[in-house]
C-alpha positions in Angstrom: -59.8 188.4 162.5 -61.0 191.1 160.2 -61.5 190.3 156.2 -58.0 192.0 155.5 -56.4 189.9 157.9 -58.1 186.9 156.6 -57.2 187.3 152.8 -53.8 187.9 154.1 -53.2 184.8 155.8 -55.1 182.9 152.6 -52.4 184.6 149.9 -49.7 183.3 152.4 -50.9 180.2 152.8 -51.2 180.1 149.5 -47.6 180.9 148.9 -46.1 178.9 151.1 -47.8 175.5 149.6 -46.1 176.0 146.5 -42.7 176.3 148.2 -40.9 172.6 148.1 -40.6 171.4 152.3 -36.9 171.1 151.8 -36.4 174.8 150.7 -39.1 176.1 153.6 -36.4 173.7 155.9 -33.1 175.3 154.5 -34.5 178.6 155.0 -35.9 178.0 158.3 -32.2 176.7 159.3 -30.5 180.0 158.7 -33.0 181.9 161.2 -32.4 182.8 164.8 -33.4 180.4 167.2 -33.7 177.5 165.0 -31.2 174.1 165.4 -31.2 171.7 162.4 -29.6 168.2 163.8 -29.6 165.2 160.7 -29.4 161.7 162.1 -27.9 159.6 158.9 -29.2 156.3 157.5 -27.6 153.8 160.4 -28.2 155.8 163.2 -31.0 156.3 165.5 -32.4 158.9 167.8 -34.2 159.4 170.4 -36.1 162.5 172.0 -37.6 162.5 175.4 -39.0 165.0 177.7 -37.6 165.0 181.4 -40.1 166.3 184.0 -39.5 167.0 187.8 -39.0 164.1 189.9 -36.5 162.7 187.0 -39.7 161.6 185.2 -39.1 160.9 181.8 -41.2 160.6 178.6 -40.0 159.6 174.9 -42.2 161.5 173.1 -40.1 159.7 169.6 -37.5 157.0 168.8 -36.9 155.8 165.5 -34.1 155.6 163.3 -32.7 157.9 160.0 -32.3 159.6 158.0 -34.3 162.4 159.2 -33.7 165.9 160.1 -34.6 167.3 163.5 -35.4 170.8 163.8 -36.1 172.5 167.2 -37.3 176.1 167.5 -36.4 177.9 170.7 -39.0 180.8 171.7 -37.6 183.9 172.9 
């Protein structure tokens, strides 16, 4: 990466750590691509992977409140 490029991504960095999470999340929930799910205090969730041969893999259980947010590459 050249020097520009370099200071660039400092000065962003930067930026963005002075930027509370919850306002980086409610601005990442109104882009393209991006599903926000909230699982409340009582609830709990689970996310697994399946793979062929109906192989599965929990890669997290737990329980709320949280917020999920999954990001779907173009």
């Amino acid at each position: 990466m050249s020097a520009s490029a370099d200071h660039a991504a400092t000065v962003m960095q930067e930026t963005l750590s002075g930027i509370p999470t919850n306002d980086l999340i409610a601005e990442l929930a109104t882009r393209d691509g991006i599903a926000v799910y909230t699982v409340g205090t009582e609830e709990e969730y689970l996310i697994k992977r399946m793979g062929v041969e109906a192989r599965h893999e929990v890669l997290e259980a737990y329980h709320g409140p949280i917020r999920i947010l999954t990001v779907v590459d173009p």
